[in-house]
C-alpha positions as CSV (number, residue, x, y, z in Angstrom):
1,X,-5.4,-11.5,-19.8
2,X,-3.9,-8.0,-20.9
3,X,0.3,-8.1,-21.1
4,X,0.1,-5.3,-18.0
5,X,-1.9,-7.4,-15.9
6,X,-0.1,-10.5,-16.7
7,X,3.3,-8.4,-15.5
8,X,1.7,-7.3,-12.9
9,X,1.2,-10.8,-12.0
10,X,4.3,-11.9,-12.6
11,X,5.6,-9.4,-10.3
12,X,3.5,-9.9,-7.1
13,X,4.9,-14.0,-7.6
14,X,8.2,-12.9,-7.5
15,X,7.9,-10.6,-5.0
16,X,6.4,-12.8,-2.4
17,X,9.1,-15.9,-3.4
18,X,11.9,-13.0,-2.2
19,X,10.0,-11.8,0.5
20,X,8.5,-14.9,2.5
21,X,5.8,-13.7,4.5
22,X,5.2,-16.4,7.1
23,X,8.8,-18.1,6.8
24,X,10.3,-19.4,8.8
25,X,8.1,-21.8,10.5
26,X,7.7,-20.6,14.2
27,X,7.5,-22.6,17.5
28,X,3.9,-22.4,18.7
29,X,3.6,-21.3,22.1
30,X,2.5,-24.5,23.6
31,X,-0.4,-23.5,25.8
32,X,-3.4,-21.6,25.6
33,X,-6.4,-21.8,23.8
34,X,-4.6,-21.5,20.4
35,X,-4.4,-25.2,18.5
36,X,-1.9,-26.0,16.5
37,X,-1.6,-28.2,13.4
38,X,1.3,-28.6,10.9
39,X,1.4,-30.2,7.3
40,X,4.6,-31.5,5.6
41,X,3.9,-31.9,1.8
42,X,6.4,-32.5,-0.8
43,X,5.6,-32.2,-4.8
44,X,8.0,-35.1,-5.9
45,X,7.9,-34.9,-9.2
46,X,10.3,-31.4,-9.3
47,X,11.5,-31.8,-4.9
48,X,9.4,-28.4,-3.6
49,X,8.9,-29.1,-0.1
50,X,7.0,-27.0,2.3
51,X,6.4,-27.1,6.7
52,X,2.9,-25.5,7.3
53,X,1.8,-25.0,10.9
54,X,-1.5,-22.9,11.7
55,X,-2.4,-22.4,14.9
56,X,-6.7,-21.7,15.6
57,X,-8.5,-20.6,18.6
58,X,-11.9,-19.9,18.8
59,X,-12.5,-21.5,15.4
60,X,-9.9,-18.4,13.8
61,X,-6.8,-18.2,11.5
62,X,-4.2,-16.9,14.6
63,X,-1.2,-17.5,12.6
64,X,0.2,-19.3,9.4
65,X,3.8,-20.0,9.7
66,X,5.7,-22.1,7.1
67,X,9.3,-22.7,6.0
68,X,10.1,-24.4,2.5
69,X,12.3,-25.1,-0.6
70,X,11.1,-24.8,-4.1
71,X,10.6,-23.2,-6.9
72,X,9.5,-19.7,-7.2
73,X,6.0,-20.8,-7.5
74,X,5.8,-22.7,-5.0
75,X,7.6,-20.4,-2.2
76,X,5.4,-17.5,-3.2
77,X,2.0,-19.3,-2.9
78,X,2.9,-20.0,0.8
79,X,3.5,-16.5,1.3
80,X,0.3,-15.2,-0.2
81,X,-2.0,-17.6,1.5
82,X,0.1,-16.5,4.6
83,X,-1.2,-13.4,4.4
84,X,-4.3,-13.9,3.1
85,X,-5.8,-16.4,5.5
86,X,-4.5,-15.2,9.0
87,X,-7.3,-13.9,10.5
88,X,-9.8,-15.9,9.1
89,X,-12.6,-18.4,10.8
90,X,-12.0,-22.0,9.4
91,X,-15.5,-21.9,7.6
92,X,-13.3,-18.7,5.3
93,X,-10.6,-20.5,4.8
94,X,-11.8,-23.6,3.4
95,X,-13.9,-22.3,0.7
96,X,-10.9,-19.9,-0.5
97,X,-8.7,-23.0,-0.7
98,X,-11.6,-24.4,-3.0
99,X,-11.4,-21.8,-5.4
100,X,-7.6,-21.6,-5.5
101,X,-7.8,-25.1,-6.4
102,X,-10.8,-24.7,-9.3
103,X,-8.8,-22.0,-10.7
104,X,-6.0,-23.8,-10.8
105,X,-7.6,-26.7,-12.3
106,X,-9.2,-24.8,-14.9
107,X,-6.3,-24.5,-17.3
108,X,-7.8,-20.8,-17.7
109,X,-11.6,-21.7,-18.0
110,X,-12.0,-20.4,-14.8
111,X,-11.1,-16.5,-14.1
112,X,-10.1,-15.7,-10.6
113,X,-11.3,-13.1,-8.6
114,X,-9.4,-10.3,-7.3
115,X,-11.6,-9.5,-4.2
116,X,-12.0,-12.9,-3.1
117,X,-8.1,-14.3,-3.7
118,X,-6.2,-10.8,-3.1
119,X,-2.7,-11.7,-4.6
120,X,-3.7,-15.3,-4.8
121,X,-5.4,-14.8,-8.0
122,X,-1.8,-13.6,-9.8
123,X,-1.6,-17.5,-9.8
124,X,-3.9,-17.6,-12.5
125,X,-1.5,-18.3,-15.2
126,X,-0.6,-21.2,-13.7
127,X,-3.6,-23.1,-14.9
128,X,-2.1,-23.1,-18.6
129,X,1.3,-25.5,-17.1
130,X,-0.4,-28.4,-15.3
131,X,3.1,-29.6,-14.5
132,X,3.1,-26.5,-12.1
133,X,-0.7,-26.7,-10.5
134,X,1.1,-28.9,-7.8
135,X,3.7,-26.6,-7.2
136,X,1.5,-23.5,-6.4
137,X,-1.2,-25.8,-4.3
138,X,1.6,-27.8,-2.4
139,X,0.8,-24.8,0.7
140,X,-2.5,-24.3,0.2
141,X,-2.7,-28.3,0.3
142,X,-0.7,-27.9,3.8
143,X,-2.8,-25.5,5.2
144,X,-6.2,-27.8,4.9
145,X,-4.2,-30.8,6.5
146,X,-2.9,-28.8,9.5
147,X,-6.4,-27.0,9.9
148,X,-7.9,-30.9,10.6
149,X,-4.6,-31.9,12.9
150,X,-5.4,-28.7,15.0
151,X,-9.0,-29.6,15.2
152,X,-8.3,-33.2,16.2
């Protein structure tokens, strides 16, 4: 990966750990045809700790709203896939949380695609630090859970 691109990177992580998109966790509106789920997850090996709750109706991504304390990593992943999956149908979202995870996985055998992560693929680099894979999938790893607790 090129030393602008990797900056680049670098930049959209820190961005989104200042920014928050999605945080704090909002109270759903208790009634309607929107479902709600919600995910606790906690990475106990460094303490990152992260709320998810999605709401669905109609089989759609109506809102992703989490709140959290972490690392860097960790807070900005939440805020990417905030933005990223809202709007999606479930059968969307799971396959993107698949590739997240190969990518991660990889420990850089596996390139990630711009135009189907978005700003989820500046995670890349965090295939090379396995200690940190758990940090940037702790959301992503909320998100599936409280996708099946609104279905249920």
């Amino acid at each position: 990966m090129s030393s602008d691109l990797e900056q680049l990177y670098q930049q959209i992580i820190l961005d989104h750990a200042r920014a928050r998109h999605g945080s704090p966790l909002r109270d759903d509106d208790g009634g309607g045809e929107v479902r709600y789920g919600e995910s606790h997850q906690l990475n106990p090996v460094c303490g990152d700790e992260i709320t998810l709750r999605a709401g669905v109706a109609g089989g759609t991504v109506t809102s992703v709203s989490w709140d959290g304390a972490g690392c860097a990593i960790s807070m900005a992943s939440a805020s990417v896939l905030t933005d990223l999956m809202q709007g999606l149908s479930r059968d969307e979202v799971m396959p993107l949380v698949d590739t997240f995870r190969d990518v991660l996985r990889s420990r850089g055998r596996v390139q990630a695609d711009e135009e189907v992560l978005g700003d989820a693929a500046a995670f890349a680099g965090v295939s090379r630090f396995p200690a940190r894979v758990k940090c940037a999938m702790l959301a992503w790893v909320a998100l599936e859970e409280s996708l099946l607790a609104s279905n249920a």
